[in-house]
C-alpha positions in Angstrom: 127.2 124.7 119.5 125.2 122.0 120.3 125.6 118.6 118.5 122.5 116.4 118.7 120.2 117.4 115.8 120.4 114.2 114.2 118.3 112.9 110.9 117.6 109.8 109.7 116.3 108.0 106.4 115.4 104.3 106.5 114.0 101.8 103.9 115.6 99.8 101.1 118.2 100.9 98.2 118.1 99.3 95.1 121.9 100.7 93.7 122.4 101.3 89.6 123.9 98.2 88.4 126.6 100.3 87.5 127.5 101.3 90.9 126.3 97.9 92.5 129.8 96.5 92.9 133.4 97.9 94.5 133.2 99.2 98.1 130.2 100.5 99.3 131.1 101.8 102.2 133.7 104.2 100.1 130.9 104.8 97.6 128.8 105.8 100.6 130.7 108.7 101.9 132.3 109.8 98.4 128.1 110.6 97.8 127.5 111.7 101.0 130.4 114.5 100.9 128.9 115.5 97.7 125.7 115.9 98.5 126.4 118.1 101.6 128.7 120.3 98.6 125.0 120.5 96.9 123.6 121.8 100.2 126.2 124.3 100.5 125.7 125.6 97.1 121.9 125.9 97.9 122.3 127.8 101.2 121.3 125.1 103.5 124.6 124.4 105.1 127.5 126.4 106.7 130.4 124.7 105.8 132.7 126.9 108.2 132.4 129.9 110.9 134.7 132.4 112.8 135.1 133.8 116.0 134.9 137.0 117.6 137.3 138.3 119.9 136.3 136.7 123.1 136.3 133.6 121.5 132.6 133.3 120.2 131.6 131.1 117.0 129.7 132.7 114.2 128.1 131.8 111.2 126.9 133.3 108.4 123.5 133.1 108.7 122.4 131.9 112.6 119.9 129.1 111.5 122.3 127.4 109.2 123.6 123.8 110.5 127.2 122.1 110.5 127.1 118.4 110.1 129.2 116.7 112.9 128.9 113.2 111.3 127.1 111.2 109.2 126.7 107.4 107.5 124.6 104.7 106.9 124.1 101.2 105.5 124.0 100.5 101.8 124.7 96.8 102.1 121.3 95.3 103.0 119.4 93.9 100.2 115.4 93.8 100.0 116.2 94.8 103.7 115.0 97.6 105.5 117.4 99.6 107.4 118.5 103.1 108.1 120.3 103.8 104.9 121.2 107.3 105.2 122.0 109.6 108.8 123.5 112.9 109.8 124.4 114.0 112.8 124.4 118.3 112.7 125.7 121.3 115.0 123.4 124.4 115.7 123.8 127.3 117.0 122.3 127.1 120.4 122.0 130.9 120.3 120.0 131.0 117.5 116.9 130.1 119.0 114.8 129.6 115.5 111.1 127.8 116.4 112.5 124.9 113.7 115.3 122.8 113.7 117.2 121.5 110.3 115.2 118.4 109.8 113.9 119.6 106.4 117.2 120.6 104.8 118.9 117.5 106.0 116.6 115.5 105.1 116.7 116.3 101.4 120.5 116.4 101.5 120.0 112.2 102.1 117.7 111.4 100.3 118.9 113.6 97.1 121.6 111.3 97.9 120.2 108.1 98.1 118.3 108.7 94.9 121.7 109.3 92.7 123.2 105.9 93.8 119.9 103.9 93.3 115.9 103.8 93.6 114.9 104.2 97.2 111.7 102.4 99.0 111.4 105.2 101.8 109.7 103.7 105.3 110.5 105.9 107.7 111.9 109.1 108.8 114.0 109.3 112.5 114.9 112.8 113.9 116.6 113.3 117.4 115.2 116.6 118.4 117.0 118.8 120.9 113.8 120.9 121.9 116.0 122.8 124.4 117.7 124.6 122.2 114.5 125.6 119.9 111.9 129.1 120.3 110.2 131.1 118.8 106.6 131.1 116.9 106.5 128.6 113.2 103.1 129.4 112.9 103.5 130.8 109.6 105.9 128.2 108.6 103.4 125.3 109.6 100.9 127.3 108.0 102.5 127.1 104.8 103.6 123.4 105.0 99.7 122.4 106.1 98.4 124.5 102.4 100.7 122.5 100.3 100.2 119.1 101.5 96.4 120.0 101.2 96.9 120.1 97.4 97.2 116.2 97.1 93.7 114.3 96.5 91.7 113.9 99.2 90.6 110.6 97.9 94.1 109.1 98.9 93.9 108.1 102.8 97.8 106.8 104.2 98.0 105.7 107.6 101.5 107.0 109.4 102.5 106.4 112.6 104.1 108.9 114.9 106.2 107.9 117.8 107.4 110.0 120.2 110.6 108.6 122.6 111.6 110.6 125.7 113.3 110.3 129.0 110.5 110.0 131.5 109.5 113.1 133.4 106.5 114.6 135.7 105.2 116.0 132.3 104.8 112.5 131.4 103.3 111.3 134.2 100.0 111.9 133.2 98.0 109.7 131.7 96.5 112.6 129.5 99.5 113.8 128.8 99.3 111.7 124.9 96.3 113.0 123.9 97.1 116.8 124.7 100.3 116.4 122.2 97.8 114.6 119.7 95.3 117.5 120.7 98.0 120.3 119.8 99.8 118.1 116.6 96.1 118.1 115.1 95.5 122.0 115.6 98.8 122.1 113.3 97.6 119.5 110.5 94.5 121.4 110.3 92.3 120.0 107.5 95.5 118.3 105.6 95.4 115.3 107.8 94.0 113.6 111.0 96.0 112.2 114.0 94.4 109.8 116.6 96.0 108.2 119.7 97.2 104.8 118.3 95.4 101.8 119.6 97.3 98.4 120.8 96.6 96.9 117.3 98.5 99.5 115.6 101.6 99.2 118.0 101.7 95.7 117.6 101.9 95.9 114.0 105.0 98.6 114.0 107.4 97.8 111.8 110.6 97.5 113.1 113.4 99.9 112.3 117.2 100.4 112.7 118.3 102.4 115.5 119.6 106.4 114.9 122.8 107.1 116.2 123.0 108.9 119.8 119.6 108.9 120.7 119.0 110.2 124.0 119.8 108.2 127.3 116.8 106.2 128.6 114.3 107.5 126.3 111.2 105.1 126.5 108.3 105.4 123.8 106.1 108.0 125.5 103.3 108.6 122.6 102.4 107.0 119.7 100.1 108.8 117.0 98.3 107.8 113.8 98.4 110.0 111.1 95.8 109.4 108.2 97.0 112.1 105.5 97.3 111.9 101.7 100.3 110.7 100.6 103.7 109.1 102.2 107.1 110.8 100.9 109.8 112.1 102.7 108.7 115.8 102.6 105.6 114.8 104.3 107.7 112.8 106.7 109.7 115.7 107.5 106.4 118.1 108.0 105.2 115.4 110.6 108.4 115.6 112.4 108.1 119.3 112.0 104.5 119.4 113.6 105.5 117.4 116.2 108.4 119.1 117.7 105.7 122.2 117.8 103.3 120.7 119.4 105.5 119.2 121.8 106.8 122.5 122.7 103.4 123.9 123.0 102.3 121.4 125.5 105.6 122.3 127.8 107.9 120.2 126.7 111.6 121.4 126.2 113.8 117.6 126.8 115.3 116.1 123.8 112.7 113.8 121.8 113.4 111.3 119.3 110.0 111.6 116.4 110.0 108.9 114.1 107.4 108.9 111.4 106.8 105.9 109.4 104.6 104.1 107.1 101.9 101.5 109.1 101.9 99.2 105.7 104.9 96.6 105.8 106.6 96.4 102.5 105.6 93.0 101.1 108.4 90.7 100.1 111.3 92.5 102.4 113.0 91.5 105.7 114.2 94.3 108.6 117.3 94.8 109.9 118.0 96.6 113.4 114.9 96.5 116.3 112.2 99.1 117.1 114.9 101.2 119.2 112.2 102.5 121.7 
């Protein structure tokens, strides 16, 4: 098993007045725990395994995920801040092309969004892209046709950032643009991705660190997505399309992908710094 597939949602919670007061952390994981019953009962989550005789783990169905831990901050208010992560096992034998960012993903927000009314800004994944293969062609595909539905009238700037430990893959100075290059094969049509220019770096929002990112990971490319609408489903297909492309152009390190919206949320402060 491998335990480094980790998810997270930030922005602001607004609770229900109704559950605004005892202890939040207590409300957190009593919701939390539930939610990941609701994944269970949809088939997104293996809840337990068994071994074989030598000793080997198995799960129902290989490309199901465990979660390892999970938490968040629900105490901020008008503050942005990573209100929701999870922290999941996969089968490193399973090799699918995708990881689980998609299912857990919805497990937190479908949480967030019982407690209160959630003002998503951005979507972190830690991506273990050694333990990924196969072809999501299809898959991507499929994701790129549905996001084309939404008006093309609508243009939303997302950013893109991609944090990885430094290697001779990164060296080169081209090396940005032939992951933008191989993300905008992927987006097709549906959206357009540039290499982001100093004026959109320095205006970045900031946003609370995800747990266990990977040691010495420095900010190694940084895209601008102009697509059609901003929710966390598109968040996860950007994460998506960036962990292909990224293993397209030879890369096979754990990544961290954060996708998040360029416009600040007027009237709001930020907790936690850019974390790389």
């Amino acid at each position: 098993m491998h335990c480094g597939t980790t998810v997270g949602v930030h922005g602001i919670l607004d609770r229900h007045p109704w559950l605004a007061s005892g202890d939040q952390g207590e409300l957190r994981a009593s919701v939390l725990d539930l939610a990941l019953v609701r994944a269970d009962a949809h088939g997104w989550h293996a809840p337990y395994g068994w071994q074989t005789r030598a000793g080997k783990k198995l799960f129902r169905v290989p490309d199901r995920w465990l979660d390892c831990d999970k938490g968040g901050d629900w105490s901020g208010r008008n503050q942005i801040g990573e209100l929701a992560w999870m922290r999941a096992d996969v089968p490193e034998d399973a090799r699918q092309p995708r990881l689980p960012v998609l299912p857990m993903t919805r497990t937190l927000v479908d949480a967030l969004d019982r407690v209160g009314t959630v003002t998503f800004t951005a979507l972190r994944a830690c991506l273990p892209l050694q333990i990924t293969a196969g072809d999501a062609t299809d898959d991507l595909d499929d994701m790129r046709e549905w996001f084309s539905l939404a008006s093309p009238s609508v243009a939303v700037d997302i950013q893109v950032t991609v944090s990885a430990v430094l290697s001779r893959a990164w060296e080169s100075p081209d090396e940005a643009a032939r992951v933008r290059d191989a993300v905008q094969e992927r987006l097709g049509a549906a959206a357009e991705a540039e290499i982001a220019s100093s004026a959109d770096i320095s205006r970045m929002p900031g946003r609370a660190r995800t747990r266990s990112p990977p040691e010495g990971a420095r900010r190694t490319a940084h895209l601008v997505c102009h697509a059609r609408e901003w929710t966390p489903d598109v968040a996860v297909w950007l994460v998506d399309v960036t962990g292909d492309a990224l293993r397209a152009t030879g890369h096979s390190a754990p990544v961290v992908v954060t996708v998040s919206s360029a416009a600040p949320t007027p009237g709001v402060s930020r907790t936690g710094g850019s974390g790389g």
